[in-house]
Biopython code that builds the backbone (N, CA, C, O; Angstrom):
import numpy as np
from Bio.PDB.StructureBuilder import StructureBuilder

atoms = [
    (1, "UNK", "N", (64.858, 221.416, 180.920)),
    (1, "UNK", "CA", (66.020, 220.618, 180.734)),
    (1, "UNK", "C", (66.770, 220.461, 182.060)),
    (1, "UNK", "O", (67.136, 219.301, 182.251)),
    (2, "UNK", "N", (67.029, 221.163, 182.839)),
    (2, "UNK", "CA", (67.807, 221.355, 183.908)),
    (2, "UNK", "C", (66.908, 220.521, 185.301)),
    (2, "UNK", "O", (67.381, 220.312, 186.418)),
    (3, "UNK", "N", (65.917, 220.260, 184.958)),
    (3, "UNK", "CA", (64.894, 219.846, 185.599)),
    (3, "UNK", "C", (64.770, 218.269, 185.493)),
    (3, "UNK", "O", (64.274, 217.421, 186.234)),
    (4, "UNK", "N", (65.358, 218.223, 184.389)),
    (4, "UNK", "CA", (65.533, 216.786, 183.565)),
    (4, "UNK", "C", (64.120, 216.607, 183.279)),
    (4, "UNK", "O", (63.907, 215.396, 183.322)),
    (5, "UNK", "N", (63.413, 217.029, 183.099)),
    (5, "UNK", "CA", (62.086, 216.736, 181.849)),
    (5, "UNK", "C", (62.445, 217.041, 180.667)),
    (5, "UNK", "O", (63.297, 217.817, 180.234)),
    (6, "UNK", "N", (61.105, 215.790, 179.789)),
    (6, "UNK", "CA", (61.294, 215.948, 178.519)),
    (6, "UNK", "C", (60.343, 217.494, 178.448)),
    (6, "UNK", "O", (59.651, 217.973, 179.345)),
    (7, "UNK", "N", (60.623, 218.095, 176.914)),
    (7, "UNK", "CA", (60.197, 219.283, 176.554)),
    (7, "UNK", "C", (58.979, 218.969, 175.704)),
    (7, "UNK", "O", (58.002, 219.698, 175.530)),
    (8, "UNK", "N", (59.202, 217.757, 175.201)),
    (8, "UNK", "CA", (58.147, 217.220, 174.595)),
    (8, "UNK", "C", (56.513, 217.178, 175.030)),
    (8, "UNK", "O", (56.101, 217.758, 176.034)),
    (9, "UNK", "N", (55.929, 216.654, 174.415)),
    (9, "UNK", "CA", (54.445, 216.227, 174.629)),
    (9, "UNK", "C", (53.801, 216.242, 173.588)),
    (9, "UNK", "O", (54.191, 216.378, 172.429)),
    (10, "UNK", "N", (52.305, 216.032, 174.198)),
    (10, "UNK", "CA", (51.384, 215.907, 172.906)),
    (10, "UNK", "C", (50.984, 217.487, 171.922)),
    (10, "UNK", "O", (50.732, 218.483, 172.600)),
    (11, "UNK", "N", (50.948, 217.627, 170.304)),
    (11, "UNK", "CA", (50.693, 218.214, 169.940)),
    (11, "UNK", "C", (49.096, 218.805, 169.855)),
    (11, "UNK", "O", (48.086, 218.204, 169.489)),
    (12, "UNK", "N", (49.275, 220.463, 170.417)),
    (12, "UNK", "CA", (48.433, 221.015, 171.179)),
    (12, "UNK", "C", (47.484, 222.154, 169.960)),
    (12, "UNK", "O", (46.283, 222.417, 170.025)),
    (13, "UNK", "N", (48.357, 222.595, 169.049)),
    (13, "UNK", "CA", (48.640, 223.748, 168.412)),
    (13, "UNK", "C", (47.426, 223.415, 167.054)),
    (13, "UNK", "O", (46.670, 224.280, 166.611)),
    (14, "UNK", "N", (47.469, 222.291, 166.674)),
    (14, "UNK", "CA", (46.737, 221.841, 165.511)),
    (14, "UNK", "C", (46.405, 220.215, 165.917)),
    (14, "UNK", "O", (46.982, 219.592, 166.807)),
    (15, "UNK", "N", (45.224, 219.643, 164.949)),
    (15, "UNK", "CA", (45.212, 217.913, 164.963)),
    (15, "UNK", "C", (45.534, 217.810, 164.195)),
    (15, "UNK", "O", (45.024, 218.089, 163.110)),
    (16, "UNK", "N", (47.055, 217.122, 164.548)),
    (16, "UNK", "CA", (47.797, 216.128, 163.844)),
    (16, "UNK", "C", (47.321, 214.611, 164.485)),
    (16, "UNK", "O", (48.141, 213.880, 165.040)),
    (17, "UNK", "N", (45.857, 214.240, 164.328)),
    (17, "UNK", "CA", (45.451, 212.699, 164.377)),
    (17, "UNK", "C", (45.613, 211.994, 163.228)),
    (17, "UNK", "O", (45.930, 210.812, 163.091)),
    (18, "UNK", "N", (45.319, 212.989, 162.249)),
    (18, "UNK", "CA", (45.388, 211.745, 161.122)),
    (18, "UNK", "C", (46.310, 212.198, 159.690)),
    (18, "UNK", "O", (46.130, 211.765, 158.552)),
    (19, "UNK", "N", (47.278, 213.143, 160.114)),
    (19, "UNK", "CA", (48.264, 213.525, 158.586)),
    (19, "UNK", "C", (49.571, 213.243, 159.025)),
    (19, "UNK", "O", (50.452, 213.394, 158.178)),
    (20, "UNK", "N", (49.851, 212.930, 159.963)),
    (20, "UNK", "CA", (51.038, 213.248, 161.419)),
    (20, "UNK", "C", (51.361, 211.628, 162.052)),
    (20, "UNK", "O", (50.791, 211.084, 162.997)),
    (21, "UNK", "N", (52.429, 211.103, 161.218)),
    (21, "UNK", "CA", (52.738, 209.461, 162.349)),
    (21, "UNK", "C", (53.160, 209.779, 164.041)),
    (21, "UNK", "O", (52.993, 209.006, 164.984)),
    (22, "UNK", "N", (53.703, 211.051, 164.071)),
    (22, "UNK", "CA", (53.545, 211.048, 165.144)),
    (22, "UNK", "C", (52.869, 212.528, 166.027)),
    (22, "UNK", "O", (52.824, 213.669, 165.568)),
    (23, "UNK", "N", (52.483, 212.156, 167.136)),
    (23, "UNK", "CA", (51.890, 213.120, 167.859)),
    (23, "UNK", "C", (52.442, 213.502, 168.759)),
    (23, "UNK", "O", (51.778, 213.440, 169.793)),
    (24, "UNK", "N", (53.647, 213.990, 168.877)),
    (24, "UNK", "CA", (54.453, 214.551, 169.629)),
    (24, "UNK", "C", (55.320, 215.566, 169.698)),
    (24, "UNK", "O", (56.415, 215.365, 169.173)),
    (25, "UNK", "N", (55.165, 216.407, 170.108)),
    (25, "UNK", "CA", (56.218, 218.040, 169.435)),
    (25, "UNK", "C", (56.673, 218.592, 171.102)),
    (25, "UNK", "O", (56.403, 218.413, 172.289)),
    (26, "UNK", "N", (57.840, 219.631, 169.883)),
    (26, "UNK", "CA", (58.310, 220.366, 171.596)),
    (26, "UNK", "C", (57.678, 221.849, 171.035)),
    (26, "UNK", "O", (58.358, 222.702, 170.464)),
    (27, "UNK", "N", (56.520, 221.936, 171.269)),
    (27, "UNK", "CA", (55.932, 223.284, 171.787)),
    (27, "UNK", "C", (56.638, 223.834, 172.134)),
    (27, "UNK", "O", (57.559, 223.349, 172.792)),
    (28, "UNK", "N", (56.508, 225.585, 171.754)),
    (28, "UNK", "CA", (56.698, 226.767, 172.267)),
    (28, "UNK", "C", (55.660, 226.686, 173.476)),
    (28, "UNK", "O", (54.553, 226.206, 173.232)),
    (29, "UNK", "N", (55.901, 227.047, 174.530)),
    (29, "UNK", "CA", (54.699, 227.281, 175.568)),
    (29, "UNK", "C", (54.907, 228.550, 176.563)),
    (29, "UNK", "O", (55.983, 228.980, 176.977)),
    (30, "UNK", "N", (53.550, 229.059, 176.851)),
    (30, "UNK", "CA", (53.608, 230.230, 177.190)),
    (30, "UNK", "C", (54.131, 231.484, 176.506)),
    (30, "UNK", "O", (54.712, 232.392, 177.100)),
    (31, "UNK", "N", (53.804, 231.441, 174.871)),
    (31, "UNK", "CA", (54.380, 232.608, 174.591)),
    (31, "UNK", "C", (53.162, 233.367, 174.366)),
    (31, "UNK", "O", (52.102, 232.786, 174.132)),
    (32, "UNK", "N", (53.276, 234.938, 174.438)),
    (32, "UNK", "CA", (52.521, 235.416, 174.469)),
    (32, "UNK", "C", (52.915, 236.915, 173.471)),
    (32, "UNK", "O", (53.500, 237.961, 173.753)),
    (33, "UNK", "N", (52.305, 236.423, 172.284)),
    (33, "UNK", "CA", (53.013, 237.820, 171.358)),
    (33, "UNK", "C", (52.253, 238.789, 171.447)),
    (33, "UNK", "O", (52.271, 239.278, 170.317)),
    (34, "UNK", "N", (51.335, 239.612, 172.317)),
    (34, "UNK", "CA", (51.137, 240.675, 172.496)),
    (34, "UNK", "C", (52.172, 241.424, 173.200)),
    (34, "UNK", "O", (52.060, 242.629, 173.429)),
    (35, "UNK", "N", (53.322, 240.622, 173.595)),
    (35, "UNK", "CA", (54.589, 241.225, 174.825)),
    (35, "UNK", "C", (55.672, 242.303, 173.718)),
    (35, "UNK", "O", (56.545, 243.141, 173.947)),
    (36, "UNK", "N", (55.112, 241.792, 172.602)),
    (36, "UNK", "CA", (56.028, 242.026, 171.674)),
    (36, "UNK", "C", (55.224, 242.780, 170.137)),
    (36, "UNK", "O", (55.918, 243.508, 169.427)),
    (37, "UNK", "N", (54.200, 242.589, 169.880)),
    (37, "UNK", "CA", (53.608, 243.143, 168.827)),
    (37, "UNK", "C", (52.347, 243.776, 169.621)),
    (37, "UNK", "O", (51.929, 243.478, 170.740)),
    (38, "UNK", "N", (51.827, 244.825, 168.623)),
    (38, "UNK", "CA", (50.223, 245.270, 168.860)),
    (38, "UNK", "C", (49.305, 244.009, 168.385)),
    (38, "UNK", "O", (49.791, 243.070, 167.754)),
    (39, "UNK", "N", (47.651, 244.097, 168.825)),
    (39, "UNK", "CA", (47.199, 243.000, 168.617)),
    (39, "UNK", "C", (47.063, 242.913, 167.269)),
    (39, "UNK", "O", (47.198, 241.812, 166.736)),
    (40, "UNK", "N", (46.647, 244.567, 166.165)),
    (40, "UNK", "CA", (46.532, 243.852, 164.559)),
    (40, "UNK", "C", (47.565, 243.672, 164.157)),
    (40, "UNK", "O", (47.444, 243.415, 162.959)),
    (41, "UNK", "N", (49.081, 243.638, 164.597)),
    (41, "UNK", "CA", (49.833, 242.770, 163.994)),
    (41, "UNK", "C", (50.297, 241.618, 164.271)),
    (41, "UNK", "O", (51.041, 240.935, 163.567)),
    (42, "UNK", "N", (49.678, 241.265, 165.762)),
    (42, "UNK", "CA", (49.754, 239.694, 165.702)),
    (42, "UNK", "C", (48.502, 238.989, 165.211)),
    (42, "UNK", "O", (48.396, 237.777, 165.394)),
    (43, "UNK", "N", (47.227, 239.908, 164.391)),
    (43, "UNK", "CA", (46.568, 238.979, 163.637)),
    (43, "UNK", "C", (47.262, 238.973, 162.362)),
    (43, "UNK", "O", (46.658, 238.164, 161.658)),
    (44, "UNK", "N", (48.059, 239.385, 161.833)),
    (44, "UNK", "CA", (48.753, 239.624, 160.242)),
    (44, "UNK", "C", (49.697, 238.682, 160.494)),
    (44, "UNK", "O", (49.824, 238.095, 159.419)),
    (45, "UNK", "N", (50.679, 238.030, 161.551)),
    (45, "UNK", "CA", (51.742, 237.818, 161.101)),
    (45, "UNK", "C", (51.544, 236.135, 162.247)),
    (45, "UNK", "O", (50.938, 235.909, 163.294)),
    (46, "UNK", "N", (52.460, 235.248, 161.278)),
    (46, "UNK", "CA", (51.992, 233.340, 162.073)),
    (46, "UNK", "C", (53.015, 233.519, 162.976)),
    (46, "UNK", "O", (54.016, 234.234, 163.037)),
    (47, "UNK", "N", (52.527, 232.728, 163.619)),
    (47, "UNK", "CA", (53.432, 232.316, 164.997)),
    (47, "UNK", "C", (55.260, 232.370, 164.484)),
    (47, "UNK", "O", (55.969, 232.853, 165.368)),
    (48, "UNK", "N", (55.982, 231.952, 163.254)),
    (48, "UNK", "CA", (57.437, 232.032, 163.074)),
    (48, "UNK", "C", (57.763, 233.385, 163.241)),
    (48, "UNK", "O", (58.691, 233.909, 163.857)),
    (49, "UNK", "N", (56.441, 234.069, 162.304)),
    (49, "UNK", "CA", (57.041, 235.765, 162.222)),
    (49, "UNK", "C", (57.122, 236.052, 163.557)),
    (49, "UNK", "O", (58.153, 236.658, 163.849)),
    (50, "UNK", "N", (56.070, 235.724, 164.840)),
    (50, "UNK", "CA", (56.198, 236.573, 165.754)),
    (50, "UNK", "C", (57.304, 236.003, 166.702)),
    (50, "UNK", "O", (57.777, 236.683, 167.613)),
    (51, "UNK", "N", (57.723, 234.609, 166.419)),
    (51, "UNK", "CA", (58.859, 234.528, 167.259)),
    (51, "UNK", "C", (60.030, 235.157, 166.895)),
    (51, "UNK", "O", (60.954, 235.288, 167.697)),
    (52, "UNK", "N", (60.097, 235.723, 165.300)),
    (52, "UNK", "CA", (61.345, 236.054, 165.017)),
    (52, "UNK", "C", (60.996, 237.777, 165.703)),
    (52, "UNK", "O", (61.843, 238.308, 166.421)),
    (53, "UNK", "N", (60.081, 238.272, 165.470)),
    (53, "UNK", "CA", (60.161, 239.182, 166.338)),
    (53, "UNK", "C", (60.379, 239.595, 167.806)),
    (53, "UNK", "O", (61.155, 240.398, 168.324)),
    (54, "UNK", "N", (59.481, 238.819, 168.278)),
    (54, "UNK", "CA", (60.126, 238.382, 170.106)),
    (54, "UNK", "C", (61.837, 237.998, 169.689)),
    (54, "UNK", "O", (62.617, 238.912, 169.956)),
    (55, "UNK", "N", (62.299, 237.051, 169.221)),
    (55, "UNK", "CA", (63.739, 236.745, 169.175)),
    (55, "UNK", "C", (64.445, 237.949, 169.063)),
    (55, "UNK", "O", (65.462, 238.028, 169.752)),
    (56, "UNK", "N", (64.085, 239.113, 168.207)),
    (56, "UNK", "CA", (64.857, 240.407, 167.778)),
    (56, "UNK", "C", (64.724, 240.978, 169.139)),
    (56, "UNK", "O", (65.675, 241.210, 169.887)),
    (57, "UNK", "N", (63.626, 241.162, 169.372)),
    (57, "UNK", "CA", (63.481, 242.227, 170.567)),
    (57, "UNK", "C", (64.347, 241.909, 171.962)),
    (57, "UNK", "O", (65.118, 242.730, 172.461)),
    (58, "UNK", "N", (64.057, 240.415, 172.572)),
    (58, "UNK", "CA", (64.980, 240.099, 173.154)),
    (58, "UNK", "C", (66.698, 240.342, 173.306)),
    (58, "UNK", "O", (67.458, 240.673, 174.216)),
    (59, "UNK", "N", (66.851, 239.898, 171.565)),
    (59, "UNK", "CA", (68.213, 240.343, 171.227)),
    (59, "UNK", "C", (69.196, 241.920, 171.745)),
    (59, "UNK", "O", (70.155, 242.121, 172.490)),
    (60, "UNK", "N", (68.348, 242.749, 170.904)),
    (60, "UNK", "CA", (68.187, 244.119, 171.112)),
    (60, "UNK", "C", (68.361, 244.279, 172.584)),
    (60, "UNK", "O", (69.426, 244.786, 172.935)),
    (61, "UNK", "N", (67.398, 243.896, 173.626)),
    (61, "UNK", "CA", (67.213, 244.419, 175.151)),
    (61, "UNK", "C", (68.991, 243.846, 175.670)),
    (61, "UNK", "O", (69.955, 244.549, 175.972)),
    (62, "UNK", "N", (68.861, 242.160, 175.599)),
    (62, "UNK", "CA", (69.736, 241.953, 175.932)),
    (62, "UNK", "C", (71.671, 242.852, 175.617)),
    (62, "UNK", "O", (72.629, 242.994, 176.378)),
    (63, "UNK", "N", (71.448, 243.234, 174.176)),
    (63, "UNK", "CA", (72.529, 243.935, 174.106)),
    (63, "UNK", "C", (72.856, 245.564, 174.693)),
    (63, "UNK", "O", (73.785, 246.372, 174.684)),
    (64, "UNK", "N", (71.692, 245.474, 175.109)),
    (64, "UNK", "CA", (71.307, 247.118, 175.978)),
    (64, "UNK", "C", (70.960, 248.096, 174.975)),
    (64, "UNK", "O", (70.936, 249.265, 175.360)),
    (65, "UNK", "N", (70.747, 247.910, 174.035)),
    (65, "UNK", "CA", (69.993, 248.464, 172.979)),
    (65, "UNK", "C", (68.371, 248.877, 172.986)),
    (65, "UNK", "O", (67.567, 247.949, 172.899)),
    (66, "UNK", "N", (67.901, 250.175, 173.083)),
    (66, "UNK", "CA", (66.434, 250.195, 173.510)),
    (66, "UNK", "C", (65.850, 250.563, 172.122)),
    (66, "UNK", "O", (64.636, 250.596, 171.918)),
    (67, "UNK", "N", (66.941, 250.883, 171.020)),
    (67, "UNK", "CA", (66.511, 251.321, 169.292)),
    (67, "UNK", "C", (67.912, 251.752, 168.792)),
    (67, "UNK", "O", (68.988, 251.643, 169.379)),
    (68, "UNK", "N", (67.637, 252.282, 167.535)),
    (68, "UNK", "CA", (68.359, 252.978, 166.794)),
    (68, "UNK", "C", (68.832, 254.167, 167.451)),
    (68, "UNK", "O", (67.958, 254.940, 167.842)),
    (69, "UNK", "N", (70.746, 254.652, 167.774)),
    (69, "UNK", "CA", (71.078, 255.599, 167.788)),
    (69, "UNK", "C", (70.276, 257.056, 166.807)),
    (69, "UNK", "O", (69.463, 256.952, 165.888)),
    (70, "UNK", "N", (70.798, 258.199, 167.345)),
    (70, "UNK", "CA", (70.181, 259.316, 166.444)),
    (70, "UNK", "C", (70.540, 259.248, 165.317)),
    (70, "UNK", "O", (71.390, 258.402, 165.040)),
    (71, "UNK", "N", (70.085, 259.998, 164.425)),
    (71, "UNK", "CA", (70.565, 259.692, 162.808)),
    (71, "UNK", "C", (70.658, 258.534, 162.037)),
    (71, "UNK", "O", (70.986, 258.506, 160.851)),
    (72, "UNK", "N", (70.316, 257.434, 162.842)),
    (72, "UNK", "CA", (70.421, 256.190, 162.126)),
    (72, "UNK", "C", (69.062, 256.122, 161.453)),
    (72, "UNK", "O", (67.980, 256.468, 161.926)),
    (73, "UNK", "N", (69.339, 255.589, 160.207)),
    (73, "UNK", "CA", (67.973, 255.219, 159.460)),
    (73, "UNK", "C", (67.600, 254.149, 159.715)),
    (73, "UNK", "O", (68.459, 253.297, 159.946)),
    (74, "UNK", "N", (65.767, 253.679, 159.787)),
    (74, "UNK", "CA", (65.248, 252.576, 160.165)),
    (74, "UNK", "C", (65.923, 251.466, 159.527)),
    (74, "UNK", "O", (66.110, 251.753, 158.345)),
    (75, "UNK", "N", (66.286, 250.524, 159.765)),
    (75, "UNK", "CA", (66.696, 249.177, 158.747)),
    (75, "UNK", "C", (65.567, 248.402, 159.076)),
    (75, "UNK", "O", (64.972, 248.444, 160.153)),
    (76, "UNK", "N", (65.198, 247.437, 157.757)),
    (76, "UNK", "CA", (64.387, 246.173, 157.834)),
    (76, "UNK", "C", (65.241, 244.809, 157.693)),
    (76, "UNK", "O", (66.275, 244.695, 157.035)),
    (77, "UNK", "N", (64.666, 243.896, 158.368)),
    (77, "UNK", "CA", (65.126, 242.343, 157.871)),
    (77, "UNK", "C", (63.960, 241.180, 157.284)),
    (77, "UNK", "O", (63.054, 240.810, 158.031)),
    (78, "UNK", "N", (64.061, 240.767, 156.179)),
    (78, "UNK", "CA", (63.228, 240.134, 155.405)),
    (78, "UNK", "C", (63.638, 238.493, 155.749)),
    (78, "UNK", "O", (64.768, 238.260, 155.321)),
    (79, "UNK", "N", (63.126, 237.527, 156.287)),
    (79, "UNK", "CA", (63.936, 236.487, 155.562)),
    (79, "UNK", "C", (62.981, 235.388, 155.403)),
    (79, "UNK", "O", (61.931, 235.414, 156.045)),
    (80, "UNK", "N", (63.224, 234.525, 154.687)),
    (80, "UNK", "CA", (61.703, 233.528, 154.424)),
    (80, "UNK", "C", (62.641, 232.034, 154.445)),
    (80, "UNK", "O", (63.844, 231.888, 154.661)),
    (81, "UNK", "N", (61.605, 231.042, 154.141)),
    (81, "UNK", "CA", (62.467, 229.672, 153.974)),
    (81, "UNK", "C", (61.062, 229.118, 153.002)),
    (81, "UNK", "O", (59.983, 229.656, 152.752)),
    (82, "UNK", "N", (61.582, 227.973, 152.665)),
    (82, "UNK", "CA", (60.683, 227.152, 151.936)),
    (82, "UNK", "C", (60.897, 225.767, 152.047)),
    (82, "UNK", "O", (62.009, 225.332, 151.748)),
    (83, "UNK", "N", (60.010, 225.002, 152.430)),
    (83, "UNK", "CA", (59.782, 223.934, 152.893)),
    (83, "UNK", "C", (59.232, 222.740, 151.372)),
    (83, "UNK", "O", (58.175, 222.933, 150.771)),
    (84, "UNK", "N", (59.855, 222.007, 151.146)),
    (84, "UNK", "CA", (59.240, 221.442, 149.555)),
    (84, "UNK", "C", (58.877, 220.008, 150.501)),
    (84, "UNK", "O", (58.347, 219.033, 149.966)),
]
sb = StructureBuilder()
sb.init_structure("model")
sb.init_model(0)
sb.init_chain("A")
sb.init_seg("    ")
for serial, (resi, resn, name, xyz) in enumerate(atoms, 1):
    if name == "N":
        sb.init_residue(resn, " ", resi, " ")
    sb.init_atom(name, np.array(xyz, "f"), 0.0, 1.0, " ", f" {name:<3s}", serial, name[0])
structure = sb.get_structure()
């Protein structure tokens, strides 16, 4: 952006030639979720799960957070969407 390019381009990820009017997306690029998961759980989990994980982890670092204080119990976050 700062560069003033578009973010756009052609869709890389899947063929969208013939379900898709258009062929154009803004890719994630260069992500690499082994930075962030082991490899059998980036075969278990699609590309949203692992960005929401990279997104957490980031989060976390950035707040100077390296985990849970002592005594704190693990917490989970679940969240889904549905697309109709």
């Amino acid at each position: 952006m700062l560069a003033g390019r578009s973010g756009g381009g052609p869709v890389t990820l899947f063929d969208a030639t013939d379900d898709f009017a258009s062929r154009i997306a803004c890719e994630v690029k260069g992500f690499d979720p082994l930075e962030y998961l082991e490899r059998r759980d980036v075969k278990r989990h699609d590309r949203v799960s692992q960005f929401s994980v990279a997104a957490s982890a980031q989060a976390l670092a950035s707040a100077g957070l390296d985990g849970p204080p002592d005594g704190v119990e693990p917490l989970a976050l679940v969240s889904s969407s549905v697309a109709v």
